[in-house]
C-alpha positions in Angstrom: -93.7 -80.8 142.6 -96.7 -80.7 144.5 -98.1 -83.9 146.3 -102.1 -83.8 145.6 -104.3 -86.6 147.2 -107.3 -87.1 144.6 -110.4 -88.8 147.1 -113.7 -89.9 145.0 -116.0 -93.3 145.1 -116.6 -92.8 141.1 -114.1 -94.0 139.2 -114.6 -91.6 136.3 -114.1 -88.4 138.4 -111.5 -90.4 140.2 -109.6 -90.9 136.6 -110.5 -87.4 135.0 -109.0 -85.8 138.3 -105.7 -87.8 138.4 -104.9 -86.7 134.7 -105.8 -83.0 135.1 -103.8 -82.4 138.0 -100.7 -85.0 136.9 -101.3 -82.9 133.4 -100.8 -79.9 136.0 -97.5 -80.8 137.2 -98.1 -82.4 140.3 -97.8 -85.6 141.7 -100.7 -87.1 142.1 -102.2 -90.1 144.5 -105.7 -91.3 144.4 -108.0 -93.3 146.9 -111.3 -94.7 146.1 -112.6 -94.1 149.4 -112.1 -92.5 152.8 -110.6 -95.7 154.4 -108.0 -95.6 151.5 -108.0 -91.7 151.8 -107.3 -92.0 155.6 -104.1 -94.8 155.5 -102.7 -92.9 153.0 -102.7 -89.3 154.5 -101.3 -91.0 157.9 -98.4 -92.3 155.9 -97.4 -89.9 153.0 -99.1 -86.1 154.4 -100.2 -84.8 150.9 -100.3 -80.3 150.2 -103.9 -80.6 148.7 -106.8 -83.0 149.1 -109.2 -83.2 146.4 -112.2 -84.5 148.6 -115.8 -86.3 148.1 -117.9 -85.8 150.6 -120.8 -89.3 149.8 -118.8 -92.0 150.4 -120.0 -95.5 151.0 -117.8 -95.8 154.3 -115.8 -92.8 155.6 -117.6 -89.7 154.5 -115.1 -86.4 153.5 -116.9 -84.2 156.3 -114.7 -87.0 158.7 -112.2 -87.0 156.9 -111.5 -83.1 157.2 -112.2 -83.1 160.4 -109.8 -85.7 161.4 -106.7 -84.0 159.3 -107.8 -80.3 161.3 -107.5 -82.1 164.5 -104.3 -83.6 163.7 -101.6 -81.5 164.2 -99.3 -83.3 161.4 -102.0 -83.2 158.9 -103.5 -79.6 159.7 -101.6 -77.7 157.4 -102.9 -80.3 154.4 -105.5 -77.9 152.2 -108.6 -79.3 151.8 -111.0 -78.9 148.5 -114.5 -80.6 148.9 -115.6 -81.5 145.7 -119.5 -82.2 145.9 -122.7 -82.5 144.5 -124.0 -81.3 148.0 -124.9 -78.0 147.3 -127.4 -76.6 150.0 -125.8 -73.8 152.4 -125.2 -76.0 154.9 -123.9 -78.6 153.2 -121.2 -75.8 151.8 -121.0 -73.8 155.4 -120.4 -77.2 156.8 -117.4 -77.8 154.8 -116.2 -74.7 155.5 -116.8 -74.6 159.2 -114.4 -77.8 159.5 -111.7 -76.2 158.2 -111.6 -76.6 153.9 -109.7 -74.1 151.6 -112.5 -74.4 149.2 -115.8 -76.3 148.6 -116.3 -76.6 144.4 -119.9 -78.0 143.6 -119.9 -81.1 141.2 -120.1 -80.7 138.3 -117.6 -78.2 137.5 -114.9 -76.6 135.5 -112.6 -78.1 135.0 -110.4 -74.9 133.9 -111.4 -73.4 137.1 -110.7 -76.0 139.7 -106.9 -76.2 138.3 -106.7 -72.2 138.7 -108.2 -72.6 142.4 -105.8 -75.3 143.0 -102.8 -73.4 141.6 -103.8 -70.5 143.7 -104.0 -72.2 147.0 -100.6 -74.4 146.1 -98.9 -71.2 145.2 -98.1 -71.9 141.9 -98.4 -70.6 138.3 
């Protein structure tokens, strides 16, 4: 069973997310926000991070960055999940180190194939 970390500040993605991926077969942890996000990854290191990036305290762009530089956490895959969707936003994302960067809103159908894809599993 996989060990997916779910990170949004709106509770409603935050609850949709848990079910799909717990309906997915993994086990699955939430935060609310980075500060949450960031005590839990330095406790229990997650495979996959589901990640916000407009966060009222820690944004996900710091977060990322934070789990490339560490070199217990740098093997964790990171998704952004945002409704930043200008090129540099995206390339930003991407330039930090993150499997994949998914722009809000999206299918649902497709994130759980890119997630299975990049977990490895079926």
């Amino acid at each position: 069973m996989k060990k997916i970390l779910v990170v949004d500040d709106d509770p409603y993605i935050l609850m949709s997310l848990e079910f799909l991926m717990k309906k997915g077969g993994n086990n699955v942890m939430v935060a609310r926000n980075g500060t949450e996000a960031l005590d839990f990854i330095n406790s229990t290191v997650p495979d996959l991070i589901l990640l916000d990036i407009m966060m009222p305290d820690v944004d996900g762009y710091s977060i990322c960055e934070y789990i490339k530089k560490t070199p217990k956490l740098k093997d964790i895959i990171v998704v952004f999940l945002s409704a930043k969707t200008k090129e540099a936003d995206i390339q930003k994302g991407y330039d930090l180190g993150a499997a994949l960067f998914i722009s809000k809103p999206f299918s649902t159908r497709n994130l759980m194939k890119e997630v299975n894809s990049l977990l490895g599993t079926p």
